[in-house]
C-alpha positions in Angstrom: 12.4 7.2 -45.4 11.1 10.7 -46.3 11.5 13.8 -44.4 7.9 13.9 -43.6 7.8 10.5 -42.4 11.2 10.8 -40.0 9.6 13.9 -38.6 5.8 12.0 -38.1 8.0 9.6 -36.2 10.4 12.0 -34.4 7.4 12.9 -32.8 5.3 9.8 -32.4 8.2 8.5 -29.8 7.5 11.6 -27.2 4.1 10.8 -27.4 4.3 7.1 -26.9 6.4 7.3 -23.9 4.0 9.8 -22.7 1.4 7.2 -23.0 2.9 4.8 -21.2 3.9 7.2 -18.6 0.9 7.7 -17.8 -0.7 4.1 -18.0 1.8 3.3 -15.3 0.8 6.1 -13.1 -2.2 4.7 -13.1 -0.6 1.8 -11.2 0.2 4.1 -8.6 3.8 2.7 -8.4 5.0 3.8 -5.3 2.3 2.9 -3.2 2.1 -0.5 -5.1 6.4 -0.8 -4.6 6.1 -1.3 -1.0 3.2 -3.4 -1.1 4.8 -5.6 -3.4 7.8 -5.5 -1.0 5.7 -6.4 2.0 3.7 -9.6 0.1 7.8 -10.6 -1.1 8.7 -10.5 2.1 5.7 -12.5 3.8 6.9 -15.0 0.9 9.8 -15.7 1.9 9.0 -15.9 5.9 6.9 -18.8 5.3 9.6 -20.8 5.1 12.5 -21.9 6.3 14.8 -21.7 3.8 14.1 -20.4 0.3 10.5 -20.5 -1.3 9.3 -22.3 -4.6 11.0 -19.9 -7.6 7.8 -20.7 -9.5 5.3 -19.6 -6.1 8.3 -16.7 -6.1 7.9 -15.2 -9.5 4.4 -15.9 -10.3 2.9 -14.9 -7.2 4.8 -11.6 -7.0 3.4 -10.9 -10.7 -0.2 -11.7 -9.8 -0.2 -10.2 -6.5 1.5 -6.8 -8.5 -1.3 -6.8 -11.1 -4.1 -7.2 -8.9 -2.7 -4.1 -7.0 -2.1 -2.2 -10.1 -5.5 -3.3 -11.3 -7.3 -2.0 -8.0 -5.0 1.4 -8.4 -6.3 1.9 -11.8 -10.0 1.1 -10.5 -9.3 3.9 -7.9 -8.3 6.4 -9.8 -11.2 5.8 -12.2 -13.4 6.3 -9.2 -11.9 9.4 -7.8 -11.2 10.8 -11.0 -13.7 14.2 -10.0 -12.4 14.3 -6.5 -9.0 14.2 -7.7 -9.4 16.8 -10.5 -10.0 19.3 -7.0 -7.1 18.2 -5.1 -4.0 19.4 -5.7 -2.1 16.5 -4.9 -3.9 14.4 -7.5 -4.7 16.8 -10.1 -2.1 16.0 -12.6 -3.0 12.7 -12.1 -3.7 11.4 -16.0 -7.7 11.3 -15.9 -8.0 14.8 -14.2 -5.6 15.8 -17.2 -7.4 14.0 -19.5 -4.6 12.4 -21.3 -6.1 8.9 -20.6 -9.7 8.3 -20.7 -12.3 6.8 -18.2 -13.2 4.0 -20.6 -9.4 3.2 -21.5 -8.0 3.1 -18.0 -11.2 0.7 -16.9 -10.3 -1.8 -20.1 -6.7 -1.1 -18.7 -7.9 -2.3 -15.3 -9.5 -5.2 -16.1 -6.7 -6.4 -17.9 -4.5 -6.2 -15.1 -7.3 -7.9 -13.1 -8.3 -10.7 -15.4 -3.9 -11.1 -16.1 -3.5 -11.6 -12.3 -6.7 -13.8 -11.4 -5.4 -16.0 -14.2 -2.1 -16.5 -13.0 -2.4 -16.6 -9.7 -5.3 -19.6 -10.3 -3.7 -21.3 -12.8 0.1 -20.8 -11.8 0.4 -20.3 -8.2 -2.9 -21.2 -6.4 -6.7 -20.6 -6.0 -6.3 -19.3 -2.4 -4.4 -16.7 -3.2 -6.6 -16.1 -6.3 -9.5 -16.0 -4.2 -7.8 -13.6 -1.5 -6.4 -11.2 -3.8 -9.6 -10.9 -5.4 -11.4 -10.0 -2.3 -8.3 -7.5 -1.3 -9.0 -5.8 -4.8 -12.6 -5.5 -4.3 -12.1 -4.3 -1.3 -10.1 -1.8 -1.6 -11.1 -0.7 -5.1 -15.1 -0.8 -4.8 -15.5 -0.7 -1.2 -13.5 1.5 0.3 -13.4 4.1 -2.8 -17.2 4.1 -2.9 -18.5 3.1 0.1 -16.1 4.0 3.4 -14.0 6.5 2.0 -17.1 8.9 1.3 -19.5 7.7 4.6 -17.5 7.3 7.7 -14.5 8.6 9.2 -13.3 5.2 10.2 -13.0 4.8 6.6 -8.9 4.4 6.7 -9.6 1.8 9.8 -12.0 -0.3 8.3 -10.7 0.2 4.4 -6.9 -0.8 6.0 -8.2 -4.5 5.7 -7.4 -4.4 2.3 -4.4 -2.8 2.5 -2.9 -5.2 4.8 -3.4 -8.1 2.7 -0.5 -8.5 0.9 2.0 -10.1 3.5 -0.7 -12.7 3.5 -1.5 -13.1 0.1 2.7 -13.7 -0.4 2.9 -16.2 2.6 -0.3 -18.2 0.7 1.0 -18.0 -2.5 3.9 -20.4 -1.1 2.5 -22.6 1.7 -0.9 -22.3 0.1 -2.5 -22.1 3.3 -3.0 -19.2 6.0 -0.8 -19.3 9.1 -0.9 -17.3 12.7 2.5 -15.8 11.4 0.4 -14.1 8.8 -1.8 -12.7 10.5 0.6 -11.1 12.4 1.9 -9.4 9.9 -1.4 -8.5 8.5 -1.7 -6.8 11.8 1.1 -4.5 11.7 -0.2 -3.3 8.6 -3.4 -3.1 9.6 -2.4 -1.3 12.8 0.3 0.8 10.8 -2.5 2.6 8.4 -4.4 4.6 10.5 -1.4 6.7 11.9 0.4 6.7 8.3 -2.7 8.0 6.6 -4.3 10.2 9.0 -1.2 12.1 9.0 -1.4 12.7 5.3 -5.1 13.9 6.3 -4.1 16.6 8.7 -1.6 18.1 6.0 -4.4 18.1 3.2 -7.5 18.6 5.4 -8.8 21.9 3.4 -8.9 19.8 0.3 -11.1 17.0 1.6 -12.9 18.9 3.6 -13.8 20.8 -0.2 -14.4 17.6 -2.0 -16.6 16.2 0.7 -14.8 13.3 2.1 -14.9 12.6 5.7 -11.3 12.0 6.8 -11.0 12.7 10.5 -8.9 15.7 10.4 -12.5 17.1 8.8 -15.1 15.3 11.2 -13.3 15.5 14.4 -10.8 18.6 14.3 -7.1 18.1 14.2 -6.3 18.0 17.5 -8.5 14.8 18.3 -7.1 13.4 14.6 -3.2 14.0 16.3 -4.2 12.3 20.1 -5.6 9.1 18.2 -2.6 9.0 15.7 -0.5 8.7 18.9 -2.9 5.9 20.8 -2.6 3.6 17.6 1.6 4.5 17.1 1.3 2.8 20.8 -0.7 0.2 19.6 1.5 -0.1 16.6 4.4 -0.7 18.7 3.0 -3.4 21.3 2.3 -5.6 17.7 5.4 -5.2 16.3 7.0 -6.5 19.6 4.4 -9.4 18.9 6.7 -11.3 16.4 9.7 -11.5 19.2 7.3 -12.8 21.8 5.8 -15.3 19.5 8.7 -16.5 18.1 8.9 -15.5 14.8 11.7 -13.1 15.0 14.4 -13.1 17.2 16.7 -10.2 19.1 17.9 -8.3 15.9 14.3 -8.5 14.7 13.4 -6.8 18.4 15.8 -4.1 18.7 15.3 -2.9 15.2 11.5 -2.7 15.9 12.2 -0.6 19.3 14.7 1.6 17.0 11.9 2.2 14.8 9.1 2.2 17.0 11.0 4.7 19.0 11.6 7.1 16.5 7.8 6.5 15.2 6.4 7.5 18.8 8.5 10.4 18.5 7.2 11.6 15.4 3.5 10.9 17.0 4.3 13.0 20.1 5.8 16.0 18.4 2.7 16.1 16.8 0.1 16.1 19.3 2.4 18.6 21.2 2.8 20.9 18.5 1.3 22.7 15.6 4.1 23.3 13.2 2.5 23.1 9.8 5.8 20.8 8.3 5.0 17.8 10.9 2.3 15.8 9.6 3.9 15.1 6.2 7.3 14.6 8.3 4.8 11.6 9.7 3.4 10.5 6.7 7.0 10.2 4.8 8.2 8.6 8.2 5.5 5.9 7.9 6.5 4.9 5.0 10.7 4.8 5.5 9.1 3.0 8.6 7.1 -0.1 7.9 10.0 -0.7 5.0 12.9 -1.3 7.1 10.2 -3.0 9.7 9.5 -5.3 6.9 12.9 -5.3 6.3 14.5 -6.4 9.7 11.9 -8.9 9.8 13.6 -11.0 6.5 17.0 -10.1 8.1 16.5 -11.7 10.7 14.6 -14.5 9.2 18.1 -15.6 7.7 20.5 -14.5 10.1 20.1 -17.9 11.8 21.3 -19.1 8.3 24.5 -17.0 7.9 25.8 -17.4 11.4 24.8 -20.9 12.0 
């Protein structure tokens, strides 16, 4: 090899990894992490013991691409928005290191990849479901809710909260009450996880346009209703104890949580110290992990001990 071609490929690595780098922010990986955690974990509460290692492995793959495909899709349709933000700024399309026609192909991919295997490999309810959640979350809340109502977090949460159902379908193939209860702490969870976010970056939406409540309502109301649905929040996650589904270690971890949670929620309705609503936010996400969490724990204690 010459000179000239060891140095053309010296620096064609850097630039490949960069690539990719950014193709997989487009993913949005940490907010696609702990969905994938919560639709894992609704797989293996659907039964039992252990679920299917084919329902296992193939539904976690199509569930991850659909996400990642409806990521991509998002940032595709924000891309202006987030060029004016500056938590999304450095985001690849605002950069303009990938292009809008190359992270849509890059979308639909994904898409297609997970429709496929979730139809052919796992089954066509989930398919069907995680189509719809995409959809939803991708098309209709990006275009639609995000931009014309300030319920848009409420209503868009649907999607959001699908995945603990899509896992427990992609292993009974049907969709049980147990589910839906943990589509409910999602959907509950949501509004006092994002909103929080909202107060800490209300200048920029209110810049771009975008309706968050922090922007439509003022702060203060945004705080009081991130505290009602924190209450809320915590009378469904007590919901799996009273139904059944989890026992005491389930409980008293929820209360732990819950506690601190509803701590978090009051500090901020009581006070105006600038560092608390991203305190919040990154709370609400430790939060509904270990939730999640003490929920498969305690799933399989009954194994262990018994």
């Amino acid at each position: 090899m010459s000179t000239t071609e060891h140095s053309a490929n010296s620096a064609a690595a850097p630039l490949a990894r960069a690539r990719v780098r950014d193709y997989f922010e487009l993913t949005k990986p940490r907010v696609v992490s702990l969905i994938m955690f919560t639709a894992i974990v609704g797989m293996f509460l659907a039964v039992p013991g252990f679920p299917p290692a084919g329902a296992l492995v193939w539904g976690t793959i199509g569930i991850a691409l659909a996400a990642a495909s409806a990521a991509a899709i998002n940032h595709v349709l924000d891309r202006r928005i987030d060029a004016e933000m500056a938590r999304t700024r450095l985001r690849p399309l605002p950069r303009g290191t990938v292009s809008e026609a190359y992270a849509l192909a890059f979308a639909f991919v994904l898409g297609a990849g997970s429709m496929l295997i979730l139809a052919l490999l796992v089954n066509a309810l989930t398919a069907i479901l995680s189509f719809f959640s995409l959809i939803g979350y991708a098309v209709v809340y990006t275009v639609w809710l995000k931009r014309a109502t300030p319920q848009n977090i409420v209503i868009g949460g649907a999607a959001g909260a699908a995945p603990p159902v899509l896992g427990w379908t992609a292993v009974t193939g049907a969709v049980d009450a147990n589910a839906l209860l943990l589509f409910l702490i999602i959907f509950a969870w949501t509004p006092p996880h994002f909103w929080a976010l909202a107060i800490a970056r209300k200048d920029e939406y209110a810049r771009v346009g975008i309706p968050m409540l922090p922007v439509s309502h003022g702060v203060k109301y945004t705080k009081l209703f991130i505290w009602y649905y924190t209450i809320l929040l915590t009378v469904v996650t007590v919901m799996p104890f009273l139904t059944g589904m989890a026992g005491l270690p389930y409980l008293a971890a929820a209360l732990v949580l819950d506690g601190v949670f509803l701590r978090y929620a009051w500090a901020l309705r009581a006070s105006d110290r600038a560092d608390l609503p991203m305190r919040t936010f990154r709370y609400s996400i430790n939060y509904l992990a270990l939730l999640f969490a003490a929920l498969l724990i305690d799933h399989y204690l009954p194994r262990v001990f018994g």
